[in-house]
C-alpha angles and dihedrals in degrees: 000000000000123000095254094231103025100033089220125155100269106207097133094103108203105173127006104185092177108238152335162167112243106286093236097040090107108174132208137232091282092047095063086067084067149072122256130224109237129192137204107256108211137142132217136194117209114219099211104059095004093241111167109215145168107245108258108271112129134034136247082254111048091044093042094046122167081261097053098143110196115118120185094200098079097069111085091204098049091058093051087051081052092045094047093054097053087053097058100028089054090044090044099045104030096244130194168122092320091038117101117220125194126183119192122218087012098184121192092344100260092134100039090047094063085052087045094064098048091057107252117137116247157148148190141233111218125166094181108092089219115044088036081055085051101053101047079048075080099045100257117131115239135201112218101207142091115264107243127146086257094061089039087065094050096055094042088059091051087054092252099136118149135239092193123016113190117190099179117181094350120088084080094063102053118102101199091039091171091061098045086045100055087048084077093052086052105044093036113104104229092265092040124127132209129192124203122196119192139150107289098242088202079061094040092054092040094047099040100242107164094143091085093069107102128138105259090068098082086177143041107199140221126169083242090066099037099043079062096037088052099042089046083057101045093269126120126192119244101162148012127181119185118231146190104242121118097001100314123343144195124229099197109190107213131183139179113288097212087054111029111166104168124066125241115251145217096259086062098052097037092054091047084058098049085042093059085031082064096050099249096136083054130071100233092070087063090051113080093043106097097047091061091049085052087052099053094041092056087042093061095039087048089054095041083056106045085047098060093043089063076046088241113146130233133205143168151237132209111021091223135175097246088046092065095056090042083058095043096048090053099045084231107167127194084267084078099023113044106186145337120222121210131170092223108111083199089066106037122109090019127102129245111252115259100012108046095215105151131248110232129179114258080261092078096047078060104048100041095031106202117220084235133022110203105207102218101196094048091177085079086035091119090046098046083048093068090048101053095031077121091082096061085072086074103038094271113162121199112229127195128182104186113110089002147338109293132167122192 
């Protein structure tokens, strides 16, 4: 394989999970009467650019299907972050009526709607049916269609530029990343801005995170690997800021080079430096990796066994994405794990890929109160803890496995 922006021979191996089927492929009654496509799962640094990327297996359209059914909205934490964004990035940026905002990947709506009552004109690009449905359930127009530089001339020519582009979540997820890339230096006005969240790969590798490896996921991402992505594709870096989200982001501020009206500042310098302090331009840093996801992968089977030898019974919460690698990773089956439980309607009464564990309403946490409830995406785990406090009235205990084994 072939480093995907640099082209150059891949043989530094970060992280190998086995095998899979994609994280977000849930399948339904008449599914589990068949078989089920499964991928290596296997993770590569090039040594060139030091762009972390899944071994090409599975294509954009089989893994963001018109069933794709994840749905940002229904995390509360995840639309004040929204909320939150549109605030600052309308203040910063003087945004209004006469501004054009354009998110990419868009999802369900939950960013553009918070633009959308403040009066700025927007709208998304979404290429999944039924988050794009869900989103012009809200009024917001929606573009079906992947972002690519093909379809950001397209939209340039209709007089569609953007003041503020926002890909939130989603440069990860693009296979051919040059050519999306290049599509924001294309659709941006001259004095445009774009911001571009994503996984801190410098987190992901201090807090073990290797659950959030699927993939879907083609890229784990440094400020080392995206200032050169950017500047190979007519972008320049003029800002970074380092968040919370999923585990521990990063929010990069890019603008057009040819233009460039903004100077860099210190954050962005002073990131580049902690990210070499820490060894990421040299292959040592991608070595240890894969020992500490094993032992976190034999410490929760050990649990869910242990657990079910005293006959006590074990569910979950949240049917993530990055649950679904931890389970597969670990060959854990509905006889350790009984049930998840999600509020996404689009989710309930299927059954998670790979293992086959149902996905029940919260009714049925409550009817059949499990002795533990394992809390899959442990980056809301504090959050998810205030909503299911309830199950303490009957001994429940929260478990998370991600960084390490904890009951609470």
């Amino acid at each position: 394989m072939k480093c995907r922006f640099c082209a150059a021979n891949l043989d530094l191996v970060f992280a190998d999970l086995g095998s899979s089927p994609p994280s977000n492929a849930y399948l339904d009654s008449a599914a589990l009467r068949a078989p089920e496509r499964w991928y290596p799962l296997r993770v590569l640094v090039c040594r060139e650019c030091w762009l972390v990327q899944t071994e090409d297996m599975a294509g954009a359209d089989e893994l963001f299907s018109a069933e794709y059914a994840y749905f940002s909205g229904f995390s509360a934490s995840w639309l004040a972050h929204c909320e939150h964004y549109a605030e600052r990035m309308t203040e910063r940026f003087g945004l209004d009526a006469s501004s054009l905002v354009v998110e990419i990947a868009a999802n369900d709506g939950s960013l553009l709607r918070y633009f959308q009552a403040r009066g700025i004109p927007c709208f998304g690009v979404e290429p999944t049916a039924s988050t794009a449905a869900a989103a012009r359930a809200l009024g917001i127009a929606i573009e079906q269609e992947f972002f690519g530089a093909e379809f950001a001339r397209r939209l340039a020519g209709q007089g569609r530029s953007a003041d503020l582009m926002a890909a939130n979540n989603v440069l990860a997820h693009v296979p051919d990343i040059n050519d999306f890339v290049r599509g924001f230096a294309l659709l941006l006005k001259p004095g445009g801005v774009a911001t571009f969240e994503f996984p801190h790969l410098l987190r992901l590798v201090a807090g073990n995170q290797f659950d959030t490896i699927y993939h879907e996921h083609f890229s784990y991402l440094s400020l080392t690997a995206v200032e050169r992505l950017f500047a190979a594709n007519g972008l320049q870096v003029f800002d970074v800021e380092e968040l919370p989200t999923h585990g521990g982001s990063l929010r990069v501020y890019v603008q057009r080079s040819d233009t460039a009206p903004r100077q860099r500042t210190a954050a962005v310098d002073e990131l580049s430096a902690r990210e070499r302090d820490a060894g990421m331009t040299d292959a040592g840093f991608y070595g240890s990796f894969q020992q500490a996801a094993e032992k976190v992968k034999n410490d929760f089977l050990a649990f869910l066994i242990e657990a079910r030898r005293r006959g006590e019974t074990v569910a979950a919460y949240g049917a993530a994405a990055k649950g679904n690698t931890l389970l597969n990773f670990a060959g854990v089956r509905s006889d350790l794990l009984a049930f998840v439980v999600d509020r996404n309607p689009a989710k309930q009464g299927k059954f998670l890929p790979g293992s086959r564990i149902p996905i029940v309403t919260e009714d049925e946490l409550r009817r059949r109160q499990p002795d533990y409830v394992v809390i899959l995406p442990w980056n809301l785990a504090p959050e998810l803890q205030i909503q299911l406090a309830y199950c303490r009235s009957w001994g429940a205990r929260f478990v998370t496995a991600v960084p390490a084994l904890a009951l609470q």
